[in-house]
Short mmCIF file of the C-alpha atoms (twelve columns), coordinates in Angstrom:
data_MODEL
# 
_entry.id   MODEL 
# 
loop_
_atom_site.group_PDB 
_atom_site.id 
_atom_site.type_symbol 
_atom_site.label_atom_id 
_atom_site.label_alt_id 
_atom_site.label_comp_id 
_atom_site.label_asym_id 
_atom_site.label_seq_id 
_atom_site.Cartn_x 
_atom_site.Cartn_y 
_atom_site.Cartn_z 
_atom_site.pdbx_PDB_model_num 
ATOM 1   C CA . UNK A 1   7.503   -20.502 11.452 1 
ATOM 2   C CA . UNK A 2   5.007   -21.649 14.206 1 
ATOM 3   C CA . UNK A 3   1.863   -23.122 13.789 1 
ATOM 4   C CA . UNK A 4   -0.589  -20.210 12.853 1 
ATOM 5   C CA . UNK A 5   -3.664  -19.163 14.385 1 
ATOM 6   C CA . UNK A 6   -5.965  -19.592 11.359 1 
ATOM 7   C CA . UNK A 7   -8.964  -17.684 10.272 1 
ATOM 8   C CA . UNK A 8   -12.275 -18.544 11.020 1 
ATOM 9   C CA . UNK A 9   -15.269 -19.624 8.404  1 
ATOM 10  C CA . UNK A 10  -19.310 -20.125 9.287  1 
ATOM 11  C CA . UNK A 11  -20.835 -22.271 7.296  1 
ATOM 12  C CA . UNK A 12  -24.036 -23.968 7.869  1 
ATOM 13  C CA . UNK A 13  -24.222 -22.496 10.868 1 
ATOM 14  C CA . UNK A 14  -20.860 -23.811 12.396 1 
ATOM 15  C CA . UNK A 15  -17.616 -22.180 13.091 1 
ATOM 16  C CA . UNK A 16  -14.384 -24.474 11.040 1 
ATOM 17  C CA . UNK A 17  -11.116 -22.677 11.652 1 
ATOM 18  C CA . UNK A 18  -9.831  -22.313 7.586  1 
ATOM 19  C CA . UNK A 19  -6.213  -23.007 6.930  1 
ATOM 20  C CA . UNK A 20  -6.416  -20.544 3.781  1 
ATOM 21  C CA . UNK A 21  -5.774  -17.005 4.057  1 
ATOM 22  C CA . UNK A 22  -8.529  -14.878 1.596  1 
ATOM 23  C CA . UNK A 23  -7.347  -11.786 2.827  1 
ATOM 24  C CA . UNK A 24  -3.832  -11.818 1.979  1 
ATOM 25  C CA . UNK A 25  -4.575  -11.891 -1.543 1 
ATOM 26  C CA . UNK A 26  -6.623  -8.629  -1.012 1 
ATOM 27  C CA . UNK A 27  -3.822  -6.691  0.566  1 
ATOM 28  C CA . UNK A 28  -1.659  -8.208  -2.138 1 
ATOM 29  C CA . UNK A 29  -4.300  -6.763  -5.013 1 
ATOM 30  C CA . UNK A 30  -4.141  -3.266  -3.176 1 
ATOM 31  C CA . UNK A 31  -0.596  -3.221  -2.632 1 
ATOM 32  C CA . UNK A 32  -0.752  -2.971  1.443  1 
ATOM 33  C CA . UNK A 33  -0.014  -4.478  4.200  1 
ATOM 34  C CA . UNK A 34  -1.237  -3.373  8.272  1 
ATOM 35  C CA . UNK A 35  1.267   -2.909  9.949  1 
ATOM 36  C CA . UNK A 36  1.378   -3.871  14.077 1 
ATOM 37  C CA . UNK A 37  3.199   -2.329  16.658 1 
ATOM 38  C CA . UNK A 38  3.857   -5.678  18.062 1 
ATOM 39  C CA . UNK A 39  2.846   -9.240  16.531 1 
ATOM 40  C CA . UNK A 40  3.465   -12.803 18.385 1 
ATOM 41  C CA . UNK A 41  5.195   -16.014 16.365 1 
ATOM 42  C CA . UNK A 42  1.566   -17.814 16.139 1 
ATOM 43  C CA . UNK A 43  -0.318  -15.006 14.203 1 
ATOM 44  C CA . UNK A 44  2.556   -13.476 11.476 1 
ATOM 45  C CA . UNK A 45  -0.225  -11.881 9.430  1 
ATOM 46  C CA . UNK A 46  -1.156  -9.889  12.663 1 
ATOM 47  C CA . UNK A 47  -4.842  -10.520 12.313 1 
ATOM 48  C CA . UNK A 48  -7.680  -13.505 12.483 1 
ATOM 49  C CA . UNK A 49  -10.457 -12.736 10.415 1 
ATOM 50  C CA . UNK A 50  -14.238 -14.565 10.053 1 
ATOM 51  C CA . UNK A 51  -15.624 -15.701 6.655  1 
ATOM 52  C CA . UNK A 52  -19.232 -16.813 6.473  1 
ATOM 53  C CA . UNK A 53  -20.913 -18.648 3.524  1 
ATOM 54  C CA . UNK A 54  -24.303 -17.413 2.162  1 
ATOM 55  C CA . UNK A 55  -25.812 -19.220 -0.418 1 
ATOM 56  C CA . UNK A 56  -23.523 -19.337 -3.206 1 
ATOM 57  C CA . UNK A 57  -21.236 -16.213 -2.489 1 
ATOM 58  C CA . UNK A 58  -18.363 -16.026 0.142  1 
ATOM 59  C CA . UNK A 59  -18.020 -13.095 2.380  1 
ATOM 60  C CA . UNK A 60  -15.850 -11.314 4.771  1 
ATOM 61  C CA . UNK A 61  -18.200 -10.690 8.048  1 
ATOM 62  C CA . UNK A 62  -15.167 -9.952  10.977 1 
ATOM 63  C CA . UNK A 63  -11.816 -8.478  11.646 1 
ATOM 64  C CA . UNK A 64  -9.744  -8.355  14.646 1 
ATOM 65  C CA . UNK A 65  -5.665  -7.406  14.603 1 
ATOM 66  C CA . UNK A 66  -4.250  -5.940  18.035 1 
ATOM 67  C CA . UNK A 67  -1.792  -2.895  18.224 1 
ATOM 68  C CA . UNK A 68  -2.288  -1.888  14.463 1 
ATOM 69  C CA . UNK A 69  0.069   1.370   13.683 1 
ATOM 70  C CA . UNK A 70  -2.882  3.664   11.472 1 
ATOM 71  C CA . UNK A 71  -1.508  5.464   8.739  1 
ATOM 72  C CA . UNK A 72  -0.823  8.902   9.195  1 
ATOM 73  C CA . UNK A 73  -3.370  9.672   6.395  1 
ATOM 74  C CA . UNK A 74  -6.172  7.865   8.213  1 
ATOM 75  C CA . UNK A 75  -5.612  9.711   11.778 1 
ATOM 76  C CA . UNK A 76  -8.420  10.812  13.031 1 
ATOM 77  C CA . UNK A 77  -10.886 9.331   10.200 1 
ATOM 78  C CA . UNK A 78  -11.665 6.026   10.915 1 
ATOM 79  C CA . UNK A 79  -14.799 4.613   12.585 1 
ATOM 80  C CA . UNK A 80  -14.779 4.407   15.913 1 
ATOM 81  C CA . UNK A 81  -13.626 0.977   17.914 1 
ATOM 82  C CA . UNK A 82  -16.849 -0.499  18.994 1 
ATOM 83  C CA . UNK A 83  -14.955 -2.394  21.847 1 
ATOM 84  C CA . UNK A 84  -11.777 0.221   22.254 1 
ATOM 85  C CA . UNK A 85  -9.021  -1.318  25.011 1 
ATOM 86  C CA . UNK A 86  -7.343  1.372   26.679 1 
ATOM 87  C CA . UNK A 87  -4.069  -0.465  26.211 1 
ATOM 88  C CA . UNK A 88  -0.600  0.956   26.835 1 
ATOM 89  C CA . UNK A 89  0.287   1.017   23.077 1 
ATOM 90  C CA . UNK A 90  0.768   4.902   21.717 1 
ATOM 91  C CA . UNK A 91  -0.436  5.590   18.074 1 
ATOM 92  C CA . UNK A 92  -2.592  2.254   17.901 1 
ATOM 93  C CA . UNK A 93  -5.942  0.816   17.499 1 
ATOM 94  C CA . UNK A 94  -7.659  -2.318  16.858 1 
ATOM 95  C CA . UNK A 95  -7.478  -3.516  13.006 1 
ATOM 96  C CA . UNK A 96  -11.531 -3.919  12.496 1 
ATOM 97  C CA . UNK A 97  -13.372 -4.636  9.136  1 
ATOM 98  C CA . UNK A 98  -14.821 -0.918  9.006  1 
ATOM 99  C CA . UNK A 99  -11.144 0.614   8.662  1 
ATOM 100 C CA . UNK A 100 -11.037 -1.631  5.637  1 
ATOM 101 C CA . UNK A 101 -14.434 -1.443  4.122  1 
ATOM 102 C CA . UNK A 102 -16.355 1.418   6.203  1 
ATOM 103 C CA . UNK A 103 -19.217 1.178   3.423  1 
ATOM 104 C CA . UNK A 104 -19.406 -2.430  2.908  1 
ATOM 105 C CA . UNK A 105 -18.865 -3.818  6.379  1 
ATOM 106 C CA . UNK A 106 -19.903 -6.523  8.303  1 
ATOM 107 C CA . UNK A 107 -21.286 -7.924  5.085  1 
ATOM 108 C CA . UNK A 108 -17.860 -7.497  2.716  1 
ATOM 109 C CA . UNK A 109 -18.689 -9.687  -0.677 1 
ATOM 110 C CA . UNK A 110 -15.155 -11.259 -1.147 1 
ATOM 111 C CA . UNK A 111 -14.928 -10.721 -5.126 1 
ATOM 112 C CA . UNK A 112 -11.217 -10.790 -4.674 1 
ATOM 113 C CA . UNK A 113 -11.099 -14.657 -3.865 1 
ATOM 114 C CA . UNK A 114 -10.427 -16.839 -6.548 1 
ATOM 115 C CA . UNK A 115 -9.212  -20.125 -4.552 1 
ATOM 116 C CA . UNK A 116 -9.571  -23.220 -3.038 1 
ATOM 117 C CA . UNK A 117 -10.349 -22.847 1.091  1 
ATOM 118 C CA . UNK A 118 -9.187  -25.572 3.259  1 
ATOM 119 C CA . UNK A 119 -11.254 -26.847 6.452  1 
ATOM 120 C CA . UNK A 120 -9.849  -29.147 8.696  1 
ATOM 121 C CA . UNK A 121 -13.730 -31.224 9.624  1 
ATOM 122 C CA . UNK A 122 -12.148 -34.184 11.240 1 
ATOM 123 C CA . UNK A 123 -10.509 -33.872 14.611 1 
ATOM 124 C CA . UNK A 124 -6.560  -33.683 14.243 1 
ATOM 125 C CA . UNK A 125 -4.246  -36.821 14.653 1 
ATOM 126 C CA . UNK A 126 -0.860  -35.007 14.683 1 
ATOM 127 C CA . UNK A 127 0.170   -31.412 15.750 1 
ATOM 128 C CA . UNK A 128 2.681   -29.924 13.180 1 
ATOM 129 C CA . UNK A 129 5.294   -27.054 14.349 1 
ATOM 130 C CA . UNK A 130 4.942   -25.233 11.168 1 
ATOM 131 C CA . UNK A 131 2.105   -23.316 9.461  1 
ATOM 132 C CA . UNK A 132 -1.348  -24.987 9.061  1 
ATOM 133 C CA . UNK A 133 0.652   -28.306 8.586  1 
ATOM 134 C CA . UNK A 134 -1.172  -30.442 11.212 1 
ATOM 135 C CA . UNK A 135 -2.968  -33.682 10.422 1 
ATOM 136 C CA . UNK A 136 -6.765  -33.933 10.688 1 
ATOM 137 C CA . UNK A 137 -8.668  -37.080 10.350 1 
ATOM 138 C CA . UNK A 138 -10.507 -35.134 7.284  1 
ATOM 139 C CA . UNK A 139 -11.139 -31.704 5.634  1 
ATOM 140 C CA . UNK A 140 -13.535 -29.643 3.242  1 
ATOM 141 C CA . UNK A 141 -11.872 -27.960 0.307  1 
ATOM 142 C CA . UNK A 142 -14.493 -25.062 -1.002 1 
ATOM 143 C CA . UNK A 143 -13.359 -23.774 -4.433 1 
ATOM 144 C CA . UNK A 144 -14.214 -20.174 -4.748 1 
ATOM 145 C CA . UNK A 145 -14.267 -18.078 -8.044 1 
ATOM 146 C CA . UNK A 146 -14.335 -14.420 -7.777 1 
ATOM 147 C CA . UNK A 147 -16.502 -14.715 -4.755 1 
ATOM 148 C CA . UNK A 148 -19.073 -17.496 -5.830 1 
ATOM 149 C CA . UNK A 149 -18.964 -21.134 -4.286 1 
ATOM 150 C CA . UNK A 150 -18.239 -23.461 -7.310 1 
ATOM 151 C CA . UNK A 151 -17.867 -26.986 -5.308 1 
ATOM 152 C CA . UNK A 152 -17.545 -28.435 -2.278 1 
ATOM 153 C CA . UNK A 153 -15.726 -31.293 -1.272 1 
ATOM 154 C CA . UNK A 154 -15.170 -33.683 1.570  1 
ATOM 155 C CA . UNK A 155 -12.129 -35.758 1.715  1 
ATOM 156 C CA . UNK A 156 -10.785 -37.922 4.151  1 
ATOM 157 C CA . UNK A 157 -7.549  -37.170 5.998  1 
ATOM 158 C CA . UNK A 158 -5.488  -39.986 4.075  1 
ATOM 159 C CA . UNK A 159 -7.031  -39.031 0.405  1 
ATOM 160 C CA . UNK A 160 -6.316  -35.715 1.209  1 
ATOM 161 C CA . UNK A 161 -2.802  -36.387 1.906  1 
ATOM 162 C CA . UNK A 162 -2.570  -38.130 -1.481 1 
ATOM 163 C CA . UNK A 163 -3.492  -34.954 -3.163 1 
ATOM 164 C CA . UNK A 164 -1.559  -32.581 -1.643 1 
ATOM 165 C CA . UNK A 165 1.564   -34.744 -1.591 1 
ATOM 166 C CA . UNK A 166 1.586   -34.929 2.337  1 
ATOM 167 C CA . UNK A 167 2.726   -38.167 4.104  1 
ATOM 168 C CA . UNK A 168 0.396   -39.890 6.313  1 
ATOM 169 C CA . UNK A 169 1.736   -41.350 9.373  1 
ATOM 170 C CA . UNK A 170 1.650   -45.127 10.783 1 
ATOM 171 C CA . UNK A 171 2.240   -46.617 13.672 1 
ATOM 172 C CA . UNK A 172 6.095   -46.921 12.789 1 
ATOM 173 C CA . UNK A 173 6.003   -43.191 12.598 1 
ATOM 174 C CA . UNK A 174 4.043   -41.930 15.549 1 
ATOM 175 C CA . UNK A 175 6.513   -44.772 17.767 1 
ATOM 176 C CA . UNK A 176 9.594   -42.581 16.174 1 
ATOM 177 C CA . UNK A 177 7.943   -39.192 16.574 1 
ATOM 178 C CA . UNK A 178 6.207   -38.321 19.941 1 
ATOM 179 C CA . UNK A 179 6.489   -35.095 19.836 1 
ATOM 180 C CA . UNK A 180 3.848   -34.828 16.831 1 
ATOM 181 C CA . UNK A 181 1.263   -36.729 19.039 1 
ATOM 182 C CA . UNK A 182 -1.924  -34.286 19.521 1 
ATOM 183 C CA . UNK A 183 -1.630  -30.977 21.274 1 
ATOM 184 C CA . UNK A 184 -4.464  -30.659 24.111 1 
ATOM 185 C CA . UNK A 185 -7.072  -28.308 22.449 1 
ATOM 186 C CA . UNK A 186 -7.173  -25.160 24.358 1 
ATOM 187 C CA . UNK A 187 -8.779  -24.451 27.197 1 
ATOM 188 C CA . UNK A 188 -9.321  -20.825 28.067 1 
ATOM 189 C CA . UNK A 189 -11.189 -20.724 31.436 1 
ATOM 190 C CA . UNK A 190 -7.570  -22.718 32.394 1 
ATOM 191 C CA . UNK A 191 -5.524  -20.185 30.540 1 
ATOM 192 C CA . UNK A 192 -7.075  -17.152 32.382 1 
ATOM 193 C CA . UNK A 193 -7.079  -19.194 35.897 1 
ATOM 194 C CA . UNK A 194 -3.218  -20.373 35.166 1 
ATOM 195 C CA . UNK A 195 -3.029  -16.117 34.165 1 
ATOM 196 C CA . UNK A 196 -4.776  -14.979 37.253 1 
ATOM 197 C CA . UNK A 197 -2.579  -16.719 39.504 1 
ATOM 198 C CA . UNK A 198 0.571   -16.022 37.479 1 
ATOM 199 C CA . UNK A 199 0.053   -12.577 37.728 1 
ATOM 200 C CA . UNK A 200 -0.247  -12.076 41.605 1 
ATOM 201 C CA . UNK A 201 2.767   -9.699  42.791 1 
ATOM 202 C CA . UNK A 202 3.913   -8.825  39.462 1 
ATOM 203 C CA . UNK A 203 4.900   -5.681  37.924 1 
ATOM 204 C CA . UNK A 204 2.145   -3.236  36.889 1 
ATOM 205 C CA . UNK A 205 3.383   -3.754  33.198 1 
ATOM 206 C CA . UNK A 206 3.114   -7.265  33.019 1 
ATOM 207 C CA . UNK A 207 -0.971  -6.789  34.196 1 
ATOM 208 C CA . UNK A 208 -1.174  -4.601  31.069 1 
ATOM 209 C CA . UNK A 209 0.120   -7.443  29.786 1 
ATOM 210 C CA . UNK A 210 -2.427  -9.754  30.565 1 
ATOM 211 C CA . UNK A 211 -4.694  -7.140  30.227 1 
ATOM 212 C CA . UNK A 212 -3.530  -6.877  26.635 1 
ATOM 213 C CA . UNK A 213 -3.547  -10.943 26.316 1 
ATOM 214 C CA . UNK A 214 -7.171  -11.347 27.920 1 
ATOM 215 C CA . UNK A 215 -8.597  -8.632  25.220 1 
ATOM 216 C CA . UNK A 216 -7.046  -10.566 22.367 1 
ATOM 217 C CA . UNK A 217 -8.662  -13.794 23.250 1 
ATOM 218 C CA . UNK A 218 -11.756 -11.967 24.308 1 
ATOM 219 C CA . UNK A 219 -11.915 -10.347 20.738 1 
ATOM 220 C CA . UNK A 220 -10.747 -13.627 18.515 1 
ATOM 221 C CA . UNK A 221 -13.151 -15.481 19.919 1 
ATOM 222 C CA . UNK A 222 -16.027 -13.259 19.575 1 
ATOM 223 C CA . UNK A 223 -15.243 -14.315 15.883 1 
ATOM 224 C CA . UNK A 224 -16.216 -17.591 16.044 1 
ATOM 225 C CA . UNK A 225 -19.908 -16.171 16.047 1 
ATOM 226 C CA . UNK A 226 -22.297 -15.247 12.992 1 
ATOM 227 C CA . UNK A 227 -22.128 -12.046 12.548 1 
ATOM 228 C CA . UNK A 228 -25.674 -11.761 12.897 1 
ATOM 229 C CA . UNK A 229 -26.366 -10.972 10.033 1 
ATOM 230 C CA . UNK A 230 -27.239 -11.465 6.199  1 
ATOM 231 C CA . UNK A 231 -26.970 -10.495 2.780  1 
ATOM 232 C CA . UNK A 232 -30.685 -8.923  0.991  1 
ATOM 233 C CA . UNK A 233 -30.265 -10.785 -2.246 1 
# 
């Protein structure tokens, strides 16, 4: 498995990414799972979603999966896309948080969560292959029960190791393993410029393509807003 592209979480007003999944254990509660007519290696769950923190209660503000297959029972009865993309995938539409929760959304109380999220706070030292397993020079673990925010701690990168059981590289290590050293952090004006001029004289389907790409990135980073919103109580 590749790195994953993680989900999102506001808190005090900034955007972490959170290398916990929340939703995964409501699709497991509900016995579901969306299914996509085509997913990519860095996103296996087939959707990045946005959690914001308000006061003491943890909920699920944002949705975005591309290409989800709808039921055959839900044809026709979900809430229109706010943002459709006129893509050249039959029989799909954009995964959004009022297909799940069309009474609750965007403010979705996340009752279901009873665990501890991860935040990487620190910027990250080595770039791991494989899940949410790179190395940041510290993190915030918020333990969550049924929705409520019962602590919140900071640890840094090395303590953090210690508790989960990780290793924690030295010199020694990083001299025997360049290919851990950091990944550049993306850079999406570059992407789209590097896109642009890829794309010149291709086929038509590879500009749907793009197309397709740009409206991904367009819509996952929208995400790493507020929702704009906030809970009465």
């Amino acid at each position: 498995m590749t790195a994953q592209t993680p989900d999102v979480l506001i808190l005090n007003g900034r955007c972490f990414d959170l290398y916990t999944t929340p939703l995964e254990r409501y699709f497991k509660r509900i016995e579901w799972q969306p299914k996509y007519a085509r997913w990519c290696s860095n996103n296996l769950r087939g959707y990045v979603a946005r959690w914001e923190v308000f006061g003491e209660r943890l909920f699920l503000t944002g949705l975005f999966g591309m290409s989800w297959i709808v039921p055959a029972h839900l044809v026709g009865k979900l809430p229109p896309d706010p943002d459709p993309f006129e893509g050249y995938w039959v029989g799909v539409k954009s995964l959004r948080l009022p297909d799940l929760f069309p009474d609750q959304a965007p403010l979705v109380f996340a009752e279901w969560v009873t665990e501890r999220l991860v935040v990487p706070t620190g910027p990250r030292l080595v770039y791991m292959h494989l899940g949410f397993g790179s190395l940041h020079a510290a993190y915030r673990t918020i333990d969550v029960e049924a929705g409520y925010i019962h602590s919140i701690r900071d640890w840094d990168g090395r303590e953090w190791a210690r508790e989960t059981g990780r290793f924690w590289p030295d010199d020694e290590w990083y001299k025997n393993h360049p290919e851990a050293l950091v990944w550049p952090e993306r850079d999406i004006e570059k992407k789209e410029a590097s896109a642009e001029s890829e794309s010149d004289g291709e086929p038509e389907e590879d500009e749907d393509i793009e197309a397709d790409f740009r409206y991904e990135l367009a819509q996952s980073d929208a995400l790493r807003k507020p929702c704009g919103q906030a809970p009465s109580e």
